[in-house]
C-alpha positions as CSV (number, residue, x, y, z in Angstrom):
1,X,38.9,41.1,19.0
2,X,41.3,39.2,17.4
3,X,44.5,38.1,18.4
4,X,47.6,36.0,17.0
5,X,49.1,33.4,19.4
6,X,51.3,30.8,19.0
7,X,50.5,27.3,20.4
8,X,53.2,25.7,22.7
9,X,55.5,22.7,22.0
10,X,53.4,20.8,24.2
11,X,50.3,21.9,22.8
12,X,48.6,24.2,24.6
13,X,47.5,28.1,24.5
14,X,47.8,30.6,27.2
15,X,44.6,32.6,27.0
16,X,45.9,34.3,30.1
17,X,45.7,34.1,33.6
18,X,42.3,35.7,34.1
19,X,41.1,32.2,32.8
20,X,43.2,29.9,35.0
21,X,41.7,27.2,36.3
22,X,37.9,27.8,34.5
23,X,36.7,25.3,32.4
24,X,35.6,25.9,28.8
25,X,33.9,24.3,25.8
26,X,36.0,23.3,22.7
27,X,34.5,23.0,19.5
28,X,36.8,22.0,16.5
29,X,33.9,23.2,14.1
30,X,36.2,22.1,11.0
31,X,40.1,21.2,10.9
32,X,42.1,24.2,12.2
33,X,38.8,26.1,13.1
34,X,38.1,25.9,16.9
35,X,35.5,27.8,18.9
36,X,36.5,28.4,22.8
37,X,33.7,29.1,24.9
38,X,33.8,30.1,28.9
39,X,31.8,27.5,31.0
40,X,31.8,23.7,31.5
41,X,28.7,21.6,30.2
42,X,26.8,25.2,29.9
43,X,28.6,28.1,28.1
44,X,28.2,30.8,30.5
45,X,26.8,32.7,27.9
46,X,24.1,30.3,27.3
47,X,23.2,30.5,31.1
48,X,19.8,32.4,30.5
49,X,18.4,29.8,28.4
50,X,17.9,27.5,31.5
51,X,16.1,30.1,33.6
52,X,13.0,29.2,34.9
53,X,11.0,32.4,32.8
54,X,13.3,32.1,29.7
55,X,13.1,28.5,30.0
56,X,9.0,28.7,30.0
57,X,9.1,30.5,27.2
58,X,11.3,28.7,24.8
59,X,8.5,25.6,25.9
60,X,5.8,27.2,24.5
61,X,7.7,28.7,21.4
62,X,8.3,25.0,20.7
63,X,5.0,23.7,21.7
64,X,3.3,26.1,19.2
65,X,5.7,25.4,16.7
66,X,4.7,21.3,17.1
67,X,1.1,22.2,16.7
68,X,1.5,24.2,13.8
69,X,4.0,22.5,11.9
70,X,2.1,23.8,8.6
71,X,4.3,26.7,7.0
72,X,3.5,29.0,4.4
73,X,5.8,30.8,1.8
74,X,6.3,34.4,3.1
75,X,4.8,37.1,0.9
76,X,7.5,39.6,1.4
77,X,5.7,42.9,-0.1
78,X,3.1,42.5,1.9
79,X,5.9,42.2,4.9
80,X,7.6,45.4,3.5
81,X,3.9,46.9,3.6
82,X,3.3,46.2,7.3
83,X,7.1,47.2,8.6
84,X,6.7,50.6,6.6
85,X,3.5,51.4,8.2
């Protein structure tokens, strides 16, 4: 959802006061181009990640991707073959 605000004199945004007093990540991905994200050090939505199981898993995505850092060019008909039965 996208809305239009206007940023104070002093500087600042009211998101509103559902959001008072939570912190939140700023990212000024380019000049003028910001991302807001609920949470402090952690984005709340990125909370999962650090789970023990999701966590465990993520390891041993990464561990298999170190000991296999060979790749090979896909063959994409022979994708389209498989996901069309």
């Amino acid at each position: 959802m996208s809305t239009i605000m206007t940023i104070g004199s002093s500087g600042q945004l009211e998101l509103g006061k559902k959001y008072a007093g939570q912190q939140v990540l700023v990212d000024e991905v380019q000049p003028g181009l910001w991302t807001i994200k609920l949470g402090g050090q952690i984005p709340d939505n990125e909370c999962w990640l650090h789970e023990p199981e999701a966590r465990a898993r993520l390891d041993r995505a990464v561990r298999w991707a170190e000991d296999h850092p060979e790749t090979a060019e896909t063959d994409l008909d022979e994708f389209e073959r498989r996901i069309e039965g």
